[in-house]
C-alpha positions as CSV (number, residue, x, y, z in Angstrom):
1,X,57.3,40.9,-2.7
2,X,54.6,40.2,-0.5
3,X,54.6,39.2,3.3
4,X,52.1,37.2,5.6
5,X,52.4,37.2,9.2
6,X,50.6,34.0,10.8
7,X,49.4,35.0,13.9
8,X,47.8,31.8,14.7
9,X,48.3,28.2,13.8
10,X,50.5,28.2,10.7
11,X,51.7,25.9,7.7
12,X,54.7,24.2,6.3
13,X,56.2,23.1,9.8
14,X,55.5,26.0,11.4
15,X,52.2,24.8,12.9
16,X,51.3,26.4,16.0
17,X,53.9,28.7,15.9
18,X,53.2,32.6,16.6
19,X,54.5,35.6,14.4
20,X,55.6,32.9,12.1
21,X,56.8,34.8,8.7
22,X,56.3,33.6,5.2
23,X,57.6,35.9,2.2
24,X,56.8,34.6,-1.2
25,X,58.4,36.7,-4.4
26,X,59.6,36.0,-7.7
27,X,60.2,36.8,-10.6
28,X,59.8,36.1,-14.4
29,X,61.4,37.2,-17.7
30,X,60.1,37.1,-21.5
31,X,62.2,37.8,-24.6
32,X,63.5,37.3,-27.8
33,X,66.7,37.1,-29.2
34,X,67.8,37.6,-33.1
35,X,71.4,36.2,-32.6
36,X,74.4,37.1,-35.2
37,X,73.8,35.4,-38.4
38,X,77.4,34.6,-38.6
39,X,77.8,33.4,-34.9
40,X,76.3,30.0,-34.6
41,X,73.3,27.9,-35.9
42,X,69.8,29.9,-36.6
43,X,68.5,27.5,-34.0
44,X,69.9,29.3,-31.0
45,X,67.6,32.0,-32.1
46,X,63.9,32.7,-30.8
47,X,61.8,33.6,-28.1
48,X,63.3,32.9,-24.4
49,X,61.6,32.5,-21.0
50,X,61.9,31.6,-17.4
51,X,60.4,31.9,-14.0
52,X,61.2,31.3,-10.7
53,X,59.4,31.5,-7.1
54,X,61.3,32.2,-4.1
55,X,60.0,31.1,-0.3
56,X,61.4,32.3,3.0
57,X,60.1,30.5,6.3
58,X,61.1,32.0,9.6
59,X,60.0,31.7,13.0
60,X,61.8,33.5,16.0
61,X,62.1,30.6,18.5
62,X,61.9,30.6,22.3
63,X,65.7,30.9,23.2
64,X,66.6,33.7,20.6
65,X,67.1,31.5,18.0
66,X,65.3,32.0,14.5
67,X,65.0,28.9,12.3
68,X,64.5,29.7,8.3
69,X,64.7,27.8,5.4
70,X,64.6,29.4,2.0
71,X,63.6,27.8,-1.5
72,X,64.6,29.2,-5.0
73,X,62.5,27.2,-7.2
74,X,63.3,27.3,-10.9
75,X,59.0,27.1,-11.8
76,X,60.4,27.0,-15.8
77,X,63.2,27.8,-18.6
78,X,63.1,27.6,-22.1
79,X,63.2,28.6,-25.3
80,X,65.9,30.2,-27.8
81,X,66.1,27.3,-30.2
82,X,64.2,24.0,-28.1
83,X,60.8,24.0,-29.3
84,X,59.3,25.6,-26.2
85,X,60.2,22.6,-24.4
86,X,61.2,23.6,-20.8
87,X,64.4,23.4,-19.3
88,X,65.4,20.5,-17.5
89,X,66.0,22.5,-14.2
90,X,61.8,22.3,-14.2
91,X,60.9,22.2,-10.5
92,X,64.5,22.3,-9.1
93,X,65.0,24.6,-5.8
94,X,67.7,25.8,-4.4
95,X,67.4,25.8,-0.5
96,X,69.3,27.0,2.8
97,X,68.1,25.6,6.0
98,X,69.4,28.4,9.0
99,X,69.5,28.1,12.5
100,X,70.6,31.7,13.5
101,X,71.1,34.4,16.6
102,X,72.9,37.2,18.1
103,X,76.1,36.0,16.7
104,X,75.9,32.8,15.7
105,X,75.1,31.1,12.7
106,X,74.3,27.7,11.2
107,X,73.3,26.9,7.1
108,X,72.9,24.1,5.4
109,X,72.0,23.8,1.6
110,X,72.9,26.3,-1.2
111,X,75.3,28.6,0.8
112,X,78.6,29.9,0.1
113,X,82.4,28.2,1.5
114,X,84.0,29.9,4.2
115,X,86.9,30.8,3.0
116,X,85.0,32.8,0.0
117,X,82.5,34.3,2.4
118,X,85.5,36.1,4.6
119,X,88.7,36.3,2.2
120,X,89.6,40.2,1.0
121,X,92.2,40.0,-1.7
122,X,94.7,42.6,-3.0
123,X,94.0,42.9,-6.5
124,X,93.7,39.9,-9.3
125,X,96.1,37.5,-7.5
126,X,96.5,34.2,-8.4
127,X,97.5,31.8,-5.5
128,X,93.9,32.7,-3.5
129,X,92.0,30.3,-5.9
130,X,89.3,29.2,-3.7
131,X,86.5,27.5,-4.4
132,X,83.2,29.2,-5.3
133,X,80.2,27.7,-4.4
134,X,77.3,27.6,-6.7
135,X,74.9,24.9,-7.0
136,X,77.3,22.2,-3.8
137,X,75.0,21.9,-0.5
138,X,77.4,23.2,2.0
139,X,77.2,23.1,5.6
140,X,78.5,26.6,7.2
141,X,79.1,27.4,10.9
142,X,79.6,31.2,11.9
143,X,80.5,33.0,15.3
144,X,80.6,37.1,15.6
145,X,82.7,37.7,19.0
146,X,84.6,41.2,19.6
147,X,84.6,42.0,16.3
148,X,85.6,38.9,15.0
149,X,83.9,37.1,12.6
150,X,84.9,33.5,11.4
151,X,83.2,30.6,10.0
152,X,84.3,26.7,8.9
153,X,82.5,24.9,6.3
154,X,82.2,21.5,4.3
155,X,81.3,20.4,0.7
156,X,78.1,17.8,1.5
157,X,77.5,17.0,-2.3
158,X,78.5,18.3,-5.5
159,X,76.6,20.8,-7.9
160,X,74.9,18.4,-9.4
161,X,73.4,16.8,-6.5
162,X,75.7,13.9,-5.9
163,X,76.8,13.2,-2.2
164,X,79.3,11.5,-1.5
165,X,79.9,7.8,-0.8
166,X,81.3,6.2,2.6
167,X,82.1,3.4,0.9
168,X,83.7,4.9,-2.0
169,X,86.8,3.1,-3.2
170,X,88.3,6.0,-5.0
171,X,91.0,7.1,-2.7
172,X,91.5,4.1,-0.7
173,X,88.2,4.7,0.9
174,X,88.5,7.6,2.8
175,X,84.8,6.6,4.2
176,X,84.2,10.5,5.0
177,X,80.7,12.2,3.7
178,X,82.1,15.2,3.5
179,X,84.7,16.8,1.6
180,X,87.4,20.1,1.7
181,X,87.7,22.1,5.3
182,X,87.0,25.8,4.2
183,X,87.5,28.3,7.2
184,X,87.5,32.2,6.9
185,X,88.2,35.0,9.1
186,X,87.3,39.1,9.2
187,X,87.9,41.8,11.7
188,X,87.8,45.5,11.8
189,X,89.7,47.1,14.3
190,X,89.2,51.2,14.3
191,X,90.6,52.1,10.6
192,X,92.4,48.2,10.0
193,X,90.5,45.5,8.9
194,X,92.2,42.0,8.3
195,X,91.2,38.7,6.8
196,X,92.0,35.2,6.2
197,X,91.2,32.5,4.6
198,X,92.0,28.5,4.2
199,X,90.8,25.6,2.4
200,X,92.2,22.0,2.6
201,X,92.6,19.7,-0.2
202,X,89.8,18.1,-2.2
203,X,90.0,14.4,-1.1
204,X,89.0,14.0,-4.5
205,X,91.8,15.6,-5.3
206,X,94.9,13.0,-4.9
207,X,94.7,10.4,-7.6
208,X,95.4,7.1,-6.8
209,X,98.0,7.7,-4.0
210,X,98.9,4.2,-4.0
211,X,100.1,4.3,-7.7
212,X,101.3,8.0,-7.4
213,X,98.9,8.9,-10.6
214,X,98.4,12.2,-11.2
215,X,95.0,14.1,-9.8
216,X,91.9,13.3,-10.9
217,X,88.5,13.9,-10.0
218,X,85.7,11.1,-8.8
219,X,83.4,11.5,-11.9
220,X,86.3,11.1,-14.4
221,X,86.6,7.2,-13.4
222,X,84.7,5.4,-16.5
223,X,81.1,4.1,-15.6
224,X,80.7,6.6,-12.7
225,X,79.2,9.7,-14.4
226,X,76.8,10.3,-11.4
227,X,79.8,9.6,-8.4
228,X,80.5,12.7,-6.9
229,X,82.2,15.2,-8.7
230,X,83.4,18.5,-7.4
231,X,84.4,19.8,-10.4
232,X,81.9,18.2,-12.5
233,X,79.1,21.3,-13.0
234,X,80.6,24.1,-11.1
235,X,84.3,25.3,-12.7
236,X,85.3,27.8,-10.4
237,X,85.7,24.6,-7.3
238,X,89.3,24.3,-6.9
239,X,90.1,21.5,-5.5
240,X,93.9,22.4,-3.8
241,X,95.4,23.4,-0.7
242,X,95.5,27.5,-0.6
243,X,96.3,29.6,2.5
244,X,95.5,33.4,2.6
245,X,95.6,36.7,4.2
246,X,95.1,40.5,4.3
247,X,95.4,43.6,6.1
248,X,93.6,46.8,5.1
249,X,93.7,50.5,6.4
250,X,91.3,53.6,5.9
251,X,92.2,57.1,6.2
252,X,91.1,60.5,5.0
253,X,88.8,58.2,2.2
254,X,92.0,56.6,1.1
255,X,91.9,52.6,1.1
256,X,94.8,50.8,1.2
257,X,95.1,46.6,1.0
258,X,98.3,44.1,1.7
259,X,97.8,40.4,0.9
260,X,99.8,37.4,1.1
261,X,98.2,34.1,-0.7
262,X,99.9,30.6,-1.5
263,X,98.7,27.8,-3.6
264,X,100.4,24.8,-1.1
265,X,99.4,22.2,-4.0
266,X,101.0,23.9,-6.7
267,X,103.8,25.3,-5.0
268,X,103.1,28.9,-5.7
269,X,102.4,32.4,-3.6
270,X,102.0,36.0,-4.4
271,X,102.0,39.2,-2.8
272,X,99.4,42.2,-3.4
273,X,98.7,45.9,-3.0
274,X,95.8,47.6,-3.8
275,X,94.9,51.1,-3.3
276,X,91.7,53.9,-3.8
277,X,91.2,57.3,-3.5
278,X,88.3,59.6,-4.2
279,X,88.6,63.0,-5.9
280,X,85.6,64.3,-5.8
281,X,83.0,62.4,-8.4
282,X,85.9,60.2,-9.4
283,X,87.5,57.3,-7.7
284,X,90.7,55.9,-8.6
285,X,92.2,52.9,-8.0
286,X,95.3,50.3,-8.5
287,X,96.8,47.2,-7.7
288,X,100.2,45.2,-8.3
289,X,100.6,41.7,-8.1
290,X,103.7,39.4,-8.2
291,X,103.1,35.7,-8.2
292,X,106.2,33.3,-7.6
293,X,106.3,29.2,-9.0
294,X,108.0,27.1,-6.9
295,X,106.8,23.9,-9.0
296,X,106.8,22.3,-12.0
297,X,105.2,25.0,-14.2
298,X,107.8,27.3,-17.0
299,X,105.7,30.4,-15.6
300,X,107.7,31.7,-13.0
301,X,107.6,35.1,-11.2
302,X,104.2,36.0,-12.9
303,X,102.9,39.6,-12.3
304,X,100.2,41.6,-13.0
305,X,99.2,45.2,-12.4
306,X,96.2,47.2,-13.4
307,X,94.3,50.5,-13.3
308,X,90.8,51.4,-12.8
309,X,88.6,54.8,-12.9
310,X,85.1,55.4,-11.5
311,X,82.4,58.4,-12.1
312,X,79.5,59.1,-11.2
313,X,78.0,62.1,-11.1
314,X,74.4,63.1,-11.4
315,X,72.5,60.8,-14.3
316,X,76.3,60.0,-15.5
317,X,78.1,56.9,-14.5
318,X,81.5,55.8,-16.2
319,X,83.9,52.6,-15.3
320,X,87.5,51.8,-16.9
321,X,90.2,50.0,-16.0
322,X,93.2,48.6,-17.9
323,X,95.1,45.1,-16.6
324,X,98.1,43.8,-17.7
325,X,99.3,39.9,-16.3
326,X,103.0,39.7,-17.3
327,X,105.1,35.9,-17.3
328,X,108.1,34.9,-18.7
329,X,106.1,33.4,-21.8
330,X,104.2,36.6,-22.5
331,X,102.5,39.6,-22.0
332,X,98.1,39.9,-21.6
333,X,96.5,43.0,-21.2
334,X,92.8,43.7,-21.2
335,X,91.1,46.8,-20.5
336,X,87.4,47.9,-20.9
337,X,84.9,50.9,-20.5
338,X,81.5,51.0,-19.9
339,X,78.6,53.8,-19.0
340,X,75.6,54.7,-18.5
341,X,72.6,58.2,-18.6
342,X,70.2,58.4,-16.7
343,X,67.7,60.2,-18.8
344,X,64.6,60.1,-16.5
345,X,61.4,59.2,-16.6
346,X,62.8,55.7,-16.3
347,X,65.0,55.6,-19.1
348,X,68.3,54.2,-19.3
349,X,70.8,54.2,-22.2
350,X,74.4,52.1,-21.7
351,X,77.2,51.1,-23.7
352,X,80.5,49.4,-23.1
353,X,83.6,47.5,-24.7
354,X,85.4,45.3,-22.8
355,X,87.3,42.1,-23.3
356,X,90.6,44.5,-25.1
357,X,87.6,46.1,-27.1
358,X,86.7,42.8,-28.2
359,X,83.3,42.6,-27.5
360,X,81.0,45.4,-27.5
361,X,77.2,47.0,-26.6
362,X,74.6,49.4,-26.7
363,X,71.4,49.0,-24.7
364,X,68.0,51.0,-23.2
365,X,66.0,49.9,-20.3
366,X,62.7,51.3,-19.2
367,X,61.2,50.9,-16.2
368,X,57.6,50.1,-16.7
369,X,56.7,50.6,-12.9
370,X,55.5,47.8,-10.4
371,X,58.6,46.0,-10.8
372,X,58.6,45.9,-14.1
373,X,61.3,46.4,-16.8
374,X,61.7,46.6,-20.5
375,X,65.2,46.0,-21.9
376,X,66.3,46.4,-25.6
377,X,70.1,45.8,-26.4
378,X,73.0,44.8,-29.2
379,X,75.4,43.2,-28.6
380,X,78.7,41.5,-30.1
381,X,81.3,39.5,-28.7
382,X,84.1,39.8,-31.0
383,X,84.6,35.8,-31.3
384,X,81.5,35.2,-32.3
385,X,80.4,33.1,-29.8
386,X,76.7,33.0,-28.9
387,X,76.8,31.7,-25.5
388,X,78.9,34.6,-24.0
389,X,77.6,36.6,-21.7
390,X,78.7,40.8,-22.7
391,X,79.6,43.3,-20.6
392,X,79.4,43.4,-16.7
393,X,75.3,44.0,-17.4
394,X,75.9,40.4,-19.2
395,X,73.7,41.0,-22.3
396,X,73.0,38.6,-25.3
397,X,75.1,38.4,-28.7
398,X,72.8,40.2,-31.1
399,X,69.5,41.6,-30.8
400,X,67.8,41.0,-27.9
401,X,64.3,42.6,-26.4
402,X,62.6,41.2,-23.2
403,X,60.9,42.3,-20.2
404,X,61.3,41.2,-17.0
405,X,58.9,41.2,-13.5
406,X,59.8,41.3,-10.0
407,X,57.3,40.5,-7.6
């Protein structure tokens, strides 16, 4: 990554600005991919390639304040079965826009919720579905004041770019341009820490409340593909009413976690405990979960519980864990390992099975120096599914060797 400091009149709205700061980086991959034979269509196989270009303005203002704005811009992506063509993403950017100090904080663009940004779970728990941003413009506000940090945020438009209408007739017309209160809260106090979390309802969310029809979303109305959508490109928005909070305490390298979430759409809550402890190179650590249904679903008084094992030691690193989500229907468990040698001179080797053994890899990396790496893996993923993504590391279904720049 390099940086330029302007020390005189400057570019990009910075103009006459002093120690203005530009950082440009990036960072490109190039590979190919031999995908199962018995997975999907040979077309899905072949060379893949992308770039992108990432630019951070900042200028410390007058007052304290520095203003920023970031760009992540998607310079091209392609291959693996479209005739070179390039993606259509071509010249998209994500952006943030900051006004930030002390302890204070304002964003705008491609920034997380609120409630995501602070909330601590116990465990895998069910009720704390909130959203996840990735892709919305959100507008985020954050104060830092003895300790305690909090934020409130709103959805502006929807992952695919789509604002939303004040004269909108979906929903009686709520006439609002933005959508779903998000706040979160976080605190440390001497070994305690504690966090909360809330998001309202999506007001895309309700239906028609005049004719008490059940929820739908703006962009499933007929005709209105490009109305906004919340859940339309990004699946992990969630577009109920969920309350959270936790309480955590250290001590003697113990951590221990409490958390209560509820679902107030669905009608359901759960309680958690988590716990870890180090002994020596290994960390272990567990959770229980119970989840209780006070609506209309069969499932009620879901839990789930689960171990997990960490090591590291030297060029040696080892994960496992085993998780089992119980319901009056039946029983899921899943459990996976995965490891990896160091065997210098920039050499990597991992492996790992995860999904219940289901999907499976080997791989070597080599790092080539300058930001450079060299990656070589196989992998399967038990369903035969191309498009999944294996592992934790995420590698391809089948044979796949690329390299990949950093700049």
């Amino acid at each position: 990554m390099k940086l330029l400091l302007l020390a005189s009149a400057s570019i990009l709205a910075f103009t006459g600005a002093a120690n203005a700061e530009v950082i440009f980086g990036g960072n490109a991959t190039l590979g190919y991919n031999d995908t199962d034979a018995d997975s999907t269509d040979e077309d899905d196989e072949g060379f893949f390639y992308d770039a992108e270009l990432n630019l951070t303005l900042s200028q410390e203002l007058d007052n304290g304040v520095t203003a920023a704005a970031t760009f992540n811009i998607e310079l091209v992506d392609g291959g693996e079965g479209d005739n070179g063509a390039t993606g259509s993403d071509l010249g998209s950017a994500d952006f943030v826009l900051s006004l930030t100090s002390e302890n204070a904080g304002l964003f705008y663009g491609a920034t997380s919720f609120a409630a995501e940004t602070y909330w601590n779970p116990a465990g895998d728990m069910a009720a704390d579905n909130f959203s996840e941003a990735d892709g919305e413009t959100v507008i985020r506000a954050e104060v830092e004041y003895f300790g305690v940090q909090a934020g409130v945020s709103y959805v502006v438009a929807d992952a695919g770019g789509d604002l939303i209408s004040e004269d909108d007739d979906f929903n009686g017309g709520n006439g609002d341009s933005i959508d779903q209160l998000s706040v979160g809260a976080a605190a440390t106090v001497g070994m305690f820490t504690f966090s909360m979390g809330y998001q309202e309802e999506s007001d895309y969310n309700q239906g028609d409340n005049a004719n008490d029809e059940p929820a739908v979303f703006a962009g499933d109305r007929e005709g209105d593909a490009d109305a906004y959508d919340p859940n339309d490109e990004n699946g992990d928005f969630d577009g109920d009413e969920v309350f959270g909070i936790s309480a955590g305490f250290a001590f003697a390298g113990a951590d221990l976690m409490v958390a209560y979430a509820s679902n107030e759409t669905e009608e359901t809550d759960g309680y958690g405990i988590e716990v870890s402890y180090p002994i020596g190179p290994v960390t272990v650590g567990a959770f229980y979960n119970t989840e209780n249904d006070d609506g209309d679903s069969d499932d009620d008084n879901d839990d789930a519980y689960g171990v997990a094992v960490d090591y590291t030691s030297g060029p040696i690193a080892v994960s496992a864990f085993y998780e089992l989500i119980r319901s009056d229907d039946d029983d899921d468990a899943d459990y996976a390992i995965e490891g990896s040698y160091d065997l210098g001179n920039g050499i990597t080797v991992l492996a790992g099975a995860s999904d219940a053994f289901e999907d499976y890899y080997v791989a070597g990396t080599y790092d080539l120096g300058g930001g450079a790496t060299f990656l070589a893996s196989y992998g399967d993923d038990g369903d035969n599914d191309a498009e999944d993504e294996i592992g934790d590391p995420e590698f391809k279904e089948g044979a796949t060797v690329e390299v990949s720049f950093s700049f």
